[in-house]
N, C-alpha and C positions, 0 to 999 in steps of 0.2 A: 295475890295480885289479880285483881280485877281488868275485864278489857274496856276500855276508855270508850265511853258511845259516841259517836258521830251519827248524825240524823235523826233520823227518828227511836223512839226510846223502844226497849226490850218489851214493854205491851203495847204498846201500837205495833207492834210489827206481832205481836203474839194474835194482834187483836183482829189484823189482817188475815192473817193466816185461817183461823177461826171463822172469819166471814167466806174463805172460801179464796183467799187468793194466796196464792202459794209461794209468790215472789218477797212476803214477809218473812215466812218461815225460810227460804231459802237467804233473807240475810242475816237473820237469827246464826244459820248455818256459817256463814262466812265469819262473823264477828265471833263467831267462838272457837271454831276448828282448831287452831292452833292452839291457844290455850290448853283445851281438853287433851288434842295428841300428845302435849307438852305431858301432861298429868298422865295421863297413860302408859307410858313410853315408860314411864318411870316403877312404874309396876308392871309391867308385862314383859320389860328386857327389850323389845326389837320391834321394828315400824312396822310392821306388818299386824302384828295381835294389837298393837295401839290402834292403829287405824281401823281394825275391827270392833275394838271395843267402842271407839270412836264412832261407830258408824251405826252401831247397835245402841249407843245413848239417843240419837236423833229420832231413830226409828220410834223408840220408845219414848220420846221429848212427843214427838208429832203424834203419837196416840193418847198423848195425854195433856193435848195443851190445854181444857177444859179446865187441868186443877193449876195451871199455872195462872192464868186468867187473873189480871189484875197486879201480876208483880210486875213492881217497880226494874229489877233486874233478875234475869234469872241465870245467871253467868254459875252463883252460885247452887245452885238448883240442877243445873247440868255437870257441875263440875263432881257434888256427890254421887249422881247419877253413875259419871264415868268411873270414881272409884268403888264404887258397888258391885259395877259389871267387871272391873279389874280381879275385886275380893273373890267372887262368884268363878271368876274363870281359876283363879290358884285353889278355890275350896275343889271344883272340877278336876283341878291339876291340869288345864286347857295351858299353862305357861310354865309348867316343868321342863326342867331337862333342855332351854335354851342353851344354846353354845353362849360363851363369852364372845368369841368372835364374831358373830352376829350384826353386834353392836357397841363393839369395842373401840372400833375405828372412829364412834362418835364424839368419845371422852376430847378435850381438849389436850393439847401437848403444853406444857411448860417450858419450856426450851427451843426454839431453835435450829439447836445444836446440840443434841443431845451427847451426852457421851454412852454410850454403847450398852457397858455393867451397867447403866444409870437407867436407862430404858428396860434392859433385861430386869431389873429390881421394879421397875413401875412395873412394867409387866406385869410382872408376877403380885403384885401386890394390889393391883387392880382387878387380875384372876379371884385373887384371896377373898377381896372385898364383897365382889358380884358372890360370890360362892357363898359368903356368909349371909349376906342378905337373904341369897335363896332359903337358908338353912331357919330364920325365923319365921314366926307364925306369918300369915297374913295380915291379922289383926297388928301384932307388934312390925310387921315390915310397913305398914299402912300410916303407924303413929311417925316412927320413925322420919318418910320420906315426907309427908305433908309436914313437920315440924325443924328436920332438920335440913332439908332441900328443899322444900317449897319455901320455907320460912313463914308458916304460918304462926300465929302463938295457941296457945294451949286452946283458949274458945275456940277459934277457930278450925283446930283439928279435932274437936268435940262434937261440933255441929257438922263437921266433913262427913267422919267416921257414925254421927248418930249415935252416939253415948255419953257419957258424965266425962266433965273433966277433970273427975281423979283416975277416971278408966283409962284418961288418955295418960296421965303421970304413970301409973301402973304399967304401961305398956310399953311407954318409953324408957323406963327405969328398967324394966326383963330386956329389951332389945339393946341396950346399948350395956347391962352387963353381958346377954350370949355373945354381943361383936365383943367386948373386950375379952370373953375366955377363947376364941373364934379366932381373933385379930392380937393377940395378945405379942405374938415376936415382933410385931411391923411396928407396936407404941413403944415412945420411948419411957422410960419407967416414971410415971404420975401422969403420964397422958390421958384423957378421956377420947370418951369416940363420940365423935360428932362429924356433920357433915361440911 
């Protein structure tokens, strides 16, 4: 999902910026923010290392607006950006070892009214999920979440990730059999794992 431009386009405001006025690159800033901590959040586990990772793609956008010069949008350009600095921080292990709770309270509730055992079983199977996620590579947590949460399609998480897309089938095809050996009590039997 792309952010919809209003006003002036993503090089005019690069182009601003570039000439030395800083009010372009700061709505460059504004028209993306969310988006990216969206993208982040989702591989780092918790708003805090999003928002950093977040904050360190800009850093690194604004030292290098030189090579963007001339694009059309660079929505996509920031957004690989941000999962590069994500991959970089789990190769680090900078997002190990998050609590679930953290960021648990963010998931959506289905219900209501839940009933109690029914919560207690989300619970626990929301624990499961977060835990297996952590347990795949970066690379295969990376295909995973851009294709099956983001909903990008295969090019798209090709050109995300900067590789071929059979690298990207490859990777989705290890990650969603490690969640099925991983997740295997919580399907019911012929279920796949998707998001």
């Amino acid at each position: 999902m792309m952010v919809a431009e209003s006003g002036p386009t993503d090089a005019a405001l690069v182009a601003k910026a570039l000439l030395g006025d800083d009010s372009g690159f700061e709505e460059l800033v504004n028209r993306y923010s969310d988006m990216l901590l969206r993208t982040a959040w989702r591989y780092t586990g918790n708003r805090e290392d999003a928002e950093d990772a977040v904050a360190e793609t800009f850093v690194r956008a604004y030292s290098r607006l030189n090579e963007i010069r001339g694009a059309a949008s660079i929505g996509p350009w920031l957004r690989t950006l941000t999962v590069n600095l994500c991959l970089d921080g789990y190769r680090k292990n900078r997002y190990r070892g998050r609590r679930i709770e953290d960021y648990a309270h963010e998931v959506p509730t289905v219900s209501s009214d839940p009933d109690p055992a029914e919560s207690a079983e989300d619970s626990e199977a929301l624990a499961e999920l977060q835990k297996a996620l952590r347990q795949l590579s970066p690379r295969q947590r990376a295909a995973f979440v851009l294709f099956e949460v983001q909903g990008l399609d295969i090019r798209e998480v090709a050109r995300e990730m900067g590789c071929s897309e059979g690298t990207v089938k490859a990777q989705l095809h290890r990650a969603r059999a490690r969640l099925r050996d991983l997740l295997g009590r919580y399907l019911a039997p012929g279920e796949g794992v998707s998001a």
